[in-house]
C-alpha positions as CSV (number, residue, x, y, z in Angstrom):
1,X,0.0,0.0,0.0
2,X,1.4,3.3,-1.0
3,X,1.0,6.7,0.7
4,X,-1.0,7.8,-2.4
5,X,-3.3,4.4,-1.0
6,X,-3.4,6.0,2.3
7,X,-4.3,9.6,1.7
8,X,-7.2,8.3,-1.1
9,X,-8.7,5.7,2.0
10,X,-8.7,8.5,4.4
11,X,-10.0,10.7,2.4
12,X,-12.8,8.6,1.2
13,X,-13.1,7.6,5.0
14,X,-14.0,11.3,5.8
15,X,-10.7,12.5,7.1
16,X,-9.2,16.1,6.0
17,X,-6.3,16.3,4.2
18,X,-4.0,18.9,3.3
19,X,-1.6,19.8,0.9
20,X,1.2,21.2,2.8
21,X,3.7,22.1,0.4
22,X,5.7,20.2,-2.7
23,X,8.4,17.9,-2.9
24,X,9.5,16.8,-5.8
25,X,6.8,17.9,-8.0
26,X,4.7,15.6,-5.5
27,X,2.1,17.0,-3.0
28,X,2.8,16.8,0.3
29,X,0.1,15.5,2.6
30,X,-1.1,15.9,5.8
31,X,-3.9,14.6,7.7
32,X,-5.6,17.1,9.8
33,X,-8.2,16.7,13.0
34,X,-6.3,13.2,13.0
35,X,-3.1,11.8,14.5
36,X,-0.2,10.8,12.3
37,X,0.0,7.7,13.4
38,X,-2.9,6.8,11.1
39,X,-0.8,6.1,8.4
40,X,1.2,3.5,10.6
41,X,-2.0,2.2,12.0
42,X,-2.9,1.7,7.9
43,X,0.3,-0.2,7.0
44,X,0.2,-2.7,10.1
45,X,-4.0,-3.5,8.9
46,X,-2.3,-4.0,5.6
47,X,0.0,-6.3,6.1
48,X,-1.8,-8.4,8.4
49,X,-3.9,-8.5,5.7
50,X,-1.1,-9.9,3.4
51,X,0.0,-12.5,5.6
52,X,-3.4,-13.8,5.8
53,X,-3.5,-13.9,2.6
54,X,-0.2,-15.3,2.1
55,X,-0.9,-18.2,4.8
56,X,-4.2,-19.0,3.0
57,X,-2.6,-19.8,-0.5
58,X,0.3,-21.9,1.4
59,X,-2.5,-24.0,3.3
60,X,-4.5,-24.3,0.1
61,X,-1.5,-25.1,-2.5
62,X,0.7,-27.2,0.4
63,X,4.0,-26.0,2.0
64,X,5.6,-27.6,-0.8
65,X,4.6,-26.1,-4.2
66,X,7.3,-23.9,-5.6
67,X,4.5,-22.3,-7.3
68,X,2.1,-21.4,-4.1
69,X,5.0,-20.7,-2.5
70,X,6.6,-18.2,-5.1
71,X,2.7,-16.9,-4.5
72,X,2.9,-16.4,-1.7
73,X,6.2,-14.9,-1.5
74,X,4.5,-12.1,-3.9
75,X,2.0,-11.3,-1.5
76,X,4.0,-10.6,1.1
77,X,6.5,-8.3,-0.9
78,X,3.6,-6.2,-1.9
79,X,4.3,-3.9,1.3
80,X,7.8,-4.0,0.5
């Protein structure tokens, strides 16, 4: 999940969010009437999310399987 990821969830959750300035070209976000750790709180949900998604295809493919294991290898770099 990228910070782009983040800011669009929170923002479709109902949260402000400002622009506070430019980096890069990019926009620089902040999320206001909220604490920052939000964005922390996002990544752990996410990648519990991965892992239980990672365990599932290793319990349905078999410890085994180079292919369910290269699966589920994928998954888990996701939030890498």
């Amino acid at each position: 999940m990228t910070k782009e990821d983040i800011i669009r969830m929170a923002r479709e959750a109902g949260f402000d969010v400002e622009i506070t300035g430019f980096f890069n070209y990019k926009p620089q976000h902040i999320l206001t009437g909220v604490d920052a750790d939000i964005q922390s709180f996002a990544a752990l949900v996410a990648s519990a999310e991965r892992e239980t998604c990672a365990r599932v295809v290793e319990q349905y493919t078999g410890a085994w399987d180079d292919q369910g294991y290269a699966l589920s290898q994928a998954i888990r770099a996701r939030g890498e």
